[in-house]
PAZA-88153 format. One record per residue (C-alpha): residue in three letters; x, y, z. Coordinates in nm, 3 decimals. Layout:
BEGIN
<site><marmar>ALA</marmar><px>X</px><py>Y</py><pz>Z</pz></site>
...
END
This chain:
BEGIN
<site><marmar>UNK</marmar><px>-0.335</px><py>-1.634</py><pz>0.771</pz></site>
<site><marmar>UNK</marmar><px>-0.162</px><py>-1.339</py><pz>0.626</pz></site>
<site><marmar>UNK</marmar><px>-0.534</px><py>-1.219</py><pz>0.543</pz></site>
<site><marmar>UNK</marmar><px>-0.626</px><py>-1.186</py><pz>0.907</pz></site>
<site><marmar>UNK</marmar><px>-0.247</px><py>-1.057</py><pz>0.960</pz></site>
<site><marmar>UNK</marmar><px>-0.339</px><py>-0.767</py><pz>0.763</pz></site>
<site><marmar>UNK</marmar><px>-0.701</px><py>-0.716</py><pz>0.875</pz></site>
<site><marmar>UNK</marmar><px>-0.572</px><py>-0.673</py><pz>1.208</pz></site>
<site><marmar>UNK</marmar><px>-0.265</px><py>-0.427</py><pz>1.121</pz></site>
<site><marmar>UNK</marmar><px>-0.507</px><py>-0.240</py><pz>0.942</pz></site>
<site><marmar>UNK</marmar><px>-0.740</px><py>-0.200</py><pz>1.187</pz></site>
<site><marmar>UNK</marmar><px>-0.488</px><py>-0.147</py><pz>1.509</pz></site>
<site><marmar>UNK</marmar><px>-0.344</px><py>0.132</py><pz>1.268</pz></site>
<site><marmar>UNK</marmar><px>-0.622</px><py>0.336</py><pz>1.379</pz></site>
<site><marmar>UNK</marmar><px>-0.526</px><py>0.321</py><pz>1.748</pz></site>
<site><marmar>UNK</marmar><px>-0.147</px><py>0.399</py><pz>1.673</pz></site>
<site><marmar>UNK</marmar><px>-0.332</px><py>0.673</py><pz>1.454</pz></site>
<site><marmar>UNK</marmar><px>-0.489</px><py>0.835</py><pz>1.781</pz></site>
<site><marmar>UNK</marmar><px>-0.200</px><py>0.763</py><pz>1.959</pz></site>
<site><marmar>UNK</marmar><px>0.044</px><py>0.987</py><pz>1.784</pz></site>
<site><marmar>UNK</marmar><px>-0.210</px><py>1.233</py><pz>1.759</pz></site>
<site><marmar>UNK</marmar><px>-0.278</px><py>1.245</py><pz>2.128</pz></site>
<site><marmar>UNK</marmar><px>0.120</px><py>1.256</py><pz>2.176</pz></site>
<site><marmar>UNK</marmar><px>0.177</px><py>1.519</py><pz>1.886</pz></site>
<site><marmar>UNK</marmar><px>0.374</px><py>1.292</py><pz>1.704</pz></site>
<site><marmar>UNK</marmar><px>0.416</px><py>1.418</py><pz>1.355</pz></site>
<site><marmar>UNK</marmar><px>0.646</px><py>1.265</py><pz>1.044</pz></site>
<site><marmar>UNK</marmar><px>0.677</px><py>1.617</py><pz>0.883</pz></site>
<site><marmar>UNK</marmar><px>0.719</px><py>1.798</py><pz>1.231</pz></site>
<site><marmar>UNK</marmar><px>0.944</px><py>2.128</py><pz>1.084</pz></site>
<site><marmar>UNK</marmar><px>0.683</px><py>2.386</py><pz>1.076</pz></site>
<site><marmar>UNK</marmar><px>0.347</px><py>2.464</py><pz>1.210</pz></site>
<site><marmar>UNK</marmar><px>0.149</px><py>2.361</py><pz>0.842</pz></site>
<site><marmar>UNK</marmar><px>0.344</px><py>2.038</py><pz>0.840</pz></site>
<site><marmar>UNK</marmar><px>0.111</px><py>1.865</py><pz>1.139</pz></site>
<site><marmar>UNK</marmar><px>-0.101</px><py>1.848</py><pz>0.911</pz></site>
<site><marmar>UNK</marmar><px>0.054</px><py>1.730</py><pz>0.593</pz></site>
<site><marmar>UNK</marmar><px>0.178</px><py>1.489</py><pz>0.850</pz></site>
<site><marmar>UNK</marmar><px>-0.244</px><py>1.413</py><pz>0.975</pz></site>
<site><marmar>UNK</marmar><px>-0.331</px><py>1.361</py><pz>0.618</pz></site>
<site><marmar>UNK</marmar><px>-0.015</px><py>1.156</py><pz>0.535</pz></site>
<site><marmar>UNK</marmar><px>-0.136</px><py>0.902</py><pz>0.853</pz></site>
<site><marmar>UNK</marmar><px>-0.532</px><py>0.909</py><pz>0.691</pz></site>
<site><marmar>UNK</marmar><px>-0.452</px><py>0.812</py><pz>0.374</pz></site>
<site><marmar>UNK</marmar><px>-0.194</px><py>0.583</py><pz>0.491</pz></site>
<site><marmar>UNK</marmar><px>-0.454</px><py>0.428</py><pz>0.713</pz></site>
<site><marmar>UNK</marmar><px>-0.725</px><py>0.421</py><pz>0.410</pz></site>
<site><marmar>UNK</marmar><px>-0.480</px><py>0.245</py><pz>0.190</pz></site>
<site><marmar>UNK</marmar><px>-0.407</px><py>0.025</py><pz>0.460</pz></site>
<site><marmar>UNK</marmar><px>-0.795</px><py>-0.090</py><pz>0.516</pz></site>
<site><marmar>UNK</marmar><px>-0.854</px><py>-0.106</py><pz>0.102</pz></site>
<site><marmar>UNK</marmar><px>-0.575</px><py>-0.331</py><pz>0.054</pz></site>
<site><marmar>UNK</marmar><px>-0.632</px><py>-0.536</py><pz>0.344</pz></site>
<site><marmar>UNK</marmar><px>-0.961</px><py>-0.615</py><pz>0.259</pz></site>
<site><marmar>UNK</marmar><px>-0.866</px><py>-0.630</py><pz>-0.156</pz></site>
<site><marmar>UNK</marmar><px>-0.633</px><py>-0.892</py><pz>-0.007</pz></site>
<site><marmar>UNK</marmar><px>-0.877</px><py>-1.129</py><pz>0.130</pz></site>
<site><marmar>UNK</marmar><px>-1.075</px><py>-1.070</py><pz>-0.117</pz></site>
<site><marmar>UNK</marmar><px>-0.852</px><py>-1.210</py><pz>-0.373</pz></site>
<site><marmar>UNK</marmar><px>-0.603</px><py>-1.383</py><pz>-0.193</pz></site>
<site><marmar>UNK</marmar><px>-0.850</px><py>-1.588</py><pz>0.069</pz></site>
<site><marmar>UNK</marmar><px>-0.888</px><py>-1.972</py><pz>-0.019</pz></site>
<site><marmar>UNK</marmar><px>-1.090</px><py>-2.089</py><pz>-0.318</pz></site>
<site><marmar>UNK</marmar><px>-1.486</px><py>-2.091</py><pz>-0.268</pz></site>
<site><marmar>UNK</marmar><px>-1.580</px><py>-2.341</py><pz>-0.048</pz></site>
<site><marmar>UNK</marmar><px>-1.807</px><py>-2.624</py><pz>-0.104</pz></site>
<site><marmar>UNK</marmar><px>-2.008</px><py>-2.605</py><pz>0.208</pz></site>
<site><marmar>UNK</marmar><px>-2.291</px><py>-2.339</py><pz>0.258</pz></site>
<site><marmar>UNK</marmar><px>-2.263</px><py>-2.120</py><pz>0.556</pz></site>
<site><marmar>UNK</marmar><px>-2.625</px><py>-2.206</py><pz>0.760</pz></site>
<site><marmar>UNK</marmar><px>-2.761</px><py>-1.965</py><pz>0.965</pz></site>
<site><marmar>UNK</marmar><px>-2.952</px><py>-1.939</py><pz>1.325</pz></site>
<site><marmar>UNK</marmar><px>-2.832</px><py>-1.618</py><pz>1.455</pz></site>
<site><marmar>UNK</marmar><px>-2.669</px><py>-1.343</py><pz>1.252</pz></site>
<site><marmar>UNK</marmar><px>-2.564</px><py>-0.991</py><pz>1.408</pz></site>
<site><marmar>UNK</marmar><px>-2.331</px><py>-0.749</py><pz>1.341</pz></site>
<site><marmar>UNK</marmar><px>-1.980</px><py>-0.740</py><pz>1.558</pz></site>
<site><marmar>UNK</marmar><px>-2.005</px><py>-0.386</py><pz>1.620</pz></site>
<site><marmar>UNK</marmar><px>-2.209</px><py>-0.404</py><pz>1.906</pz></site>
<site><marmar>UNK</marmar><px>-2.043</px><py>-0.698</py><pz>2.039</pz></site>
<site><marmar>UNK</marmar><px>-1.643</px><py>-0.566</py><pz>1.954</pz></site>
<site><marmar>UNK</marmar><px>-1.712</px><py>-0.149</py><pz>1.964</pz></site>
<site><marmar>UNK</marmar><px>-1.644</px><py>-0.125</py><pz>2.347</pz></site>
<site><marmar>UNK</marmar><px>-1.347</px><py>-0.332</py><pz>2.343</pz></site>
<site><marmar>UNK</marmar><px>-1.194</px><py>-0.111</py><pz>2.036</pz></site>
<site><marmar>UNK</marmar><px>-1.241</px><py>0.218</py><pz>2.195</pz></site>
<site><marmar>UNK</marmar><px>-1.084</px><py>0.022</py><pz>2.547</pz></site>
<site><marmar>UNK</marmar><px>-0.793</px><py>0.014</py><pz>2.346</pz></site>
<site><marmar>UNK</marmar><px>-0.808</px><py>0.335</py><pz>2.235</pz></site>
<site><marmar>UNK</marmar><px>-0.862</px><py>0.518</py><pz>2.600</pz></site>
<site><marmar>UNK</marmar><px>-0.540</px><py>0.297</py><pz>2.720</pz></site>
<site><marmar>UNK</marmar><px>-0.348</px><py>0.442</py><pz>2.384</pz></site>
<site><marmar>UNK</marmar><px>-0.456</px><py>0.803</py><pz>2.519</pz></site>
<site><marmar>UNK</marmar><px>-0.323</px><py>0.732</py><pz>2.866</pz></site>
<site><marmar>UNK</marmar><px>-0.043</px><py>0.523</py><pz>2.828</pz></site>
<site><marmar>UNK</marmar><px>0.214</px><py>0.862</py><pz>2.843</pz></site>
<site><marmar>UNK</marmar><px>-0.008</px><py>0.978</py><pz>3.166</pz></site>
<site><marmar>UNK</marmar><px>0.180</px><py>0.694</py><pz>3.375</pz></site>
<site><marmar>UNK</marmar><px>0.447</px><py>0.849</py><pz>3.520</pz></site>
<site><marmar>UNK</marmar><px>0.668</px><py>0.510</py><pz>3.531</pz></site>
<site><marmar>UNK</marmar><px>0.647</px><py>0.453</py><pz>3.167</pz></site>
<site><marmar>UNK</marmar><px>0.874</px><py>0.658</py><pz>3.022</pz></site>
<site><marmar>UNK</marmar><px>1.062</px><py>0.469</py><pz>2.786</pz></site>
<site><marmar>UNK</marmar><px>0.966</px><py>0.431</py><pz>2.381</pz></site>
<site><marmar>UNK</marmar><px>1.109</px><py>0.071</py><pz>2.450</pz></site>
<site><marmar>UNK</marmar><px>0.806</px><py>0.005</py><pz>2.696</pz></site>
<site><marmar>UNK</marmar><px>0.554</px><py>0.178</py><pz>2.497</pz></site>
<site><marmar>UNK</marmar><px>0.608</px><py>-0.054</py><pz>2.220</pz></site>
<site><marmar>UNK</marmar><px>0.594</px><py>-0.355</py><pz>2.443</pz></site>
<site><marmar>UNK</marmar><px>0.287</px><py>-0.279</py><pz>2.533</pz></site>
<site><marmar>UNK</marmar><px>0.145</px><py>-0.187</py><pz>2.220</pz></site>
<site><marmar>UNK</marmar><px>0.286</px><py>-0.489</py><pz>2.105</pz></site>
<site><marmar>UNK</marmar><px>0.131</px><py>-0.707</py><pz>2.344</pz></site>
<site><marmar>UNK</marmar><px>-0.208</px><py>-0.533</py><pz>2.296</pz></site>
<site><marmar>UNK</marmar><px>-0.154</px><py>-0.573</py><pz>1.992</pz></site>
<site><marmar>UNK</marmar><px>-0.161</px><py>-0.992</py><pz>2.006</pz></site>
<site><marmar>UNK</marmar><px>-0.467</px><py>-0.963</py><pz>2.242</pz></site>
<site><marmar>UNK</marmar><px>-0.602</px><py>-0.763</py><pz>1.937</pz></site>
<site><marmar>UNK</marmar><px>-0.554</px><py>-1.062</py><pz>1.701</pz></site>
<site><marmar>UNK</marmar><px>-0.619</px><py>-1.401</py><pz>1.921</pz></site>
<site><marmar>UNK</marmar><px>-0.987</px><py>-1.214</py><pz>1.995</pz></site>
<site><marmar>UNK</marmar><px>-1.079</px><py>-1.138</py><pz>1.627</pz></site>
<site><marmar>UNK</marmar><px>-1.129</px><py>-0.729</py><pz>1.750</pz></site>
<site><marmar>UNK</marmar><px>-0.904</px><py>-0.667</py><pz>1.444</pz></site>
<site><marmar>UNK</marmar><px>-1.180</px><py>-0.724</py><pz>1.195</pz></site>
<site><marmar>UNK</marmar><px>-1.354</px><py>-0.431</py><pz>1.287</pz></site>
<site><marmar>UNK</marmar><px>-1.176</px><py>-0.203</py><pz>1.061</pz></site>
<site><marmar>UNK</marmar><px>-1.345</px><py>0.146</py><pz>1.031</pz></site>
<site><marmar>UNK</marmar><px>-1.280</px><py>0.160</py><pz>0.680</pz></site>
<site><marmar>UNK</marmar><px>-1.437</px><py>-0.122</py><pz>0.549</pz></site>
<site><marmar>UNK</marmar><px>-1.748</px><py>0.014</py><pz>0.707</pz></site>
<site><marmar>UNK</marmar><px>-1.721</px><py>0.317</py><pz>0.474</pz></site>
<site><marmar>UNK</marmar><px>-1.610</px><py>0.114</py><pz>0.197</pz></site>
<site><marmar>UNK</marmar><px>-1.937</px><py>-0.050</py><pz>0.249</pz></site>
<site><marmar>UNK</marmar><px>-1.836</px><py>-0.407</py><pz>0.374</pz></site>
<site><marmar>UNK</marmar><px>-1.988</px><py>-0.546</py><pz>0.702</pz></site>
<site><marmar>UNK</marmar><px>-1.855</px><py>-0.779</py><pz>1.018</pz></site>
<site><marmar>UNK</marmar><px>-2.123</px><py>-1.010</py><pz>1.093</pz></site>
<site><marmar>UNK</marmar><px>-2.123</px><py>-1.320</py><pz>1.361</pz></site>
<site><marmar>UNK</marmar><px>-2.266</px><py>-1.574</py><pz>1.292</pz></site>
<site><marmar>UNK</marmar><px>-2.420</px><py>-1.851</py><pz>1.512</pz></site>
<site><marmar>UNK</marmar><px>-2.510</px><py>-2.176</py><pz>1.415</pz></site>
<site><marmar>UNK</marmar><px>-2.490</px><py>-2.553</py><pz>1.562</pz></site>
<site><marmar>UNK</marmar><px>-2.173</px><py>-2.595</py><pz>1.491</pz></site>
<site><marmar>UNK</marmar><px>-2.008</px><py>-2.311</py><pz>1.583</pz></site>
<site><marmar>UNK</marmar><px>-1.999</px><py>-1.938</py><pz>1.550</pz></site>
<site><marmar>UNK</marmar><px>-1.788</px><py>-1.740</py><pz>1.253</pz></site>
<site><marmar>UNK</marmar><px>-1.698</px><py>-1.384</py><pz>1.146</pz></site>
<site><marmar>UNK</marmar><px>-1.847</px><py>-1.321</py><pz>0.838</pz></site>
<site><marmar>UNK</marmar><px>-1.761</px><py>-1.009</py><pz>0.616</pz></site>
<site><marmar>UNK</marmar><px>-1.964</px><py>-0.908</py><pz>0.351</pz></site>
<site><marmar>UNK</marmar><px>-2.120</px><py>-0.648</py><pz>0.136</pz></site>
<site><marmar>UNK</marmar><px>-2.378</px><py>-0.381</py><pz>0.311</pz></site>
<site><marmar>UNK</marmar><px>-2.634</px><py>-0.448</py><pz>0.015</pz></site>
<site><marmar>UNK</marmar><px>-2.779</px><py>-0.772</py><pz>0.076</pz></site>
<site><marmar>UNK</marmar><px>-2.955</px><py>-0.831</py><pz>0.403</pz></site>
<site><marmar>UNK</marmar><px>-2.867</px><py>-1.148</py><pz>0.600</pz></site>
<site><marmar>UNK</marmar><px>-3.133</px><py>-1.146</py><pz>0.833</pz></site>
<site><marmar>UNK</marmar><px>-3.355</px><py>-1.332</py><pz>0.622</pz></site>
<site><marmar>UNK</marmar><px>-3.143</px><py>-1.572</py><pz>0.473</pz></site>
<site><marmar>UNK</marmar><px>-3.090</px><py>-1.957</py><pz>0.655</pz></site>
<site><marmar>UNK</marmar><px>-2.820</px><py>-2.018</py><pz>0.418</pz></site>
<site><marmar>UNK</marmar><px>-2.538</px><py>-1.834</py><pz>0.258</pz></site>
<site><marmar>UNK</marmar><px>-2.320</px><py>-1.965</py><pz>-0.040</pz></site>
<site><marmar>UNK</marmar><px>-2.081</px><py>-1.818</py><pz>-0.253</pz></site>
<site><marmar>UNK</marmar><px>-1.861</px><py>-1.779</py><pz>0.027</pz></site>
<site><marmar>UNK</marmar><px>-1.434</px><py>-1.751</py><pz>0.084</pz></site>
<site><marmar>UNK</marmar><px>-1.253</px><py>-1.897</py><pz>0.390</pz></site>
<site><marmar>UNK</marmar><px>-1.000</px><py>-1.683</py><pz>0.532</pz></site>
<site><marmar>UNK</marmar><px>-0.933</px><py>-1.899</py><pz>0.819</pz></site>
<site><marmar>UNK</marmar><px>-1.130</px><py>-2.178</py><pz>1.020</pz></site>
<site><marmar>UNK</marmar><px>-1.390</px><py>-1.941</py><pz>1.139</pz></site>
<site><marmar>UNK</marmar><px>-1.385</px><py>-1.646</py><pz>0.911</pz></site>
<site><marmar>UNK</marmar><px>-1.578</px><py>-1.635</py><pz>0.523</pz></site>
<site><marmar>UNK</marmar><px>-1.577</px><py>-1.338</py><pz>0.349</pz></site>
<site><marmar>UNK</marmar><px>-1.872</px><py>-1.279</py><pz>0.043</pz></site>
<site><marmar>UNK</marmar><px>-1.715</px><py>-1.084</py><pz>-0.255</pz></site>
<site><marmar>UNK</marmar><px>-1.962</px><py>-0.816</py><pz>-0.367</pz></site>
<site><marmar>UNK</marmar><px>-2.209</px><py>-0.976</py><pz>-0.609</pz></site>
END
């Protein structure tokens, strides 16, 4: 639970990230050089943010489980989950453009409550930094179901029927730690 907590703050980061950007909303804003002491403060807060989510359930998901993940379909999420993400984003860019919404109160309603739309639809575990850490989000389909799976860019999926070795994070989420 707090796995996917994290996976998702991690990855919504990066639409607050273009948010204060868009708005010019520094945290070192006293002199012209400081926007961007405060642009590389947000990145590597955002990095750190996406390596210790996913270091987190990593380590901290449940113990290995005994079943084998079996496999009839396998894709990546980013095709599926990349149009909703940059939705978000285009609403983060335009949400000062309404001339009604005014208040920093209302803002963060509505980031809030995009927010838990971001979790209950599983959007949050396309983080852009475990892509260049080198971990994947795959779905999988099979007859019982279909589930996220995260795992390392090395080994190719597409060929396997049957994955073991795997971590639950939650009922429909396994994550493979890098061999």
């Amino acid at each position: 639970m707090i796995g996917k907590i994290l996976a998702n703050i991690s990855s919504f980061y990066w639409i607050l990230f273009f948010y204060f950007l868009h708005n010019q909303y520094f945290i070192l804003d006293y002199c012209k050089n400081d926007k961007y002491a405060s642009v590389i403060l947000y990145l590597l807060f955002g990095l750190l943010l996406g390596w210790y989510s996913l270091t987190y359930m990593i380590k901290k998901s449940y113990e290995k489980t005994k079943d084998d993940l079996s496999i009839e379909k396998i894709y990546p999420v980013y095709t599926e989950y990349m149009p909703i993400y940059l939705a978000i984003i285009v609403i983060a860019f335009e949400l000062n453009n309404f001339p009604d919404i005014q208040s920093q109160f209302t803002i963060s309603l509505i980031f809030f409550l995009i927010y838990i739309l971001f979790h209950i639809s599983n959007i949050g575990y396309l983080n852009p930094i475990w892509y260049f850490i080198g971990y994947r989000v795959y779905k999988i389909e099979n007859k019982q179901s279909n589930y996220i799976f995260i795992a390392h860019k090395n080994i190719n999926y597409k060929s396997e029927i049957r994955i073991s070795d795997i971590r639950k994070v939650d009922e429909f989420t396994f994550i493979k730690k890098k061999d």
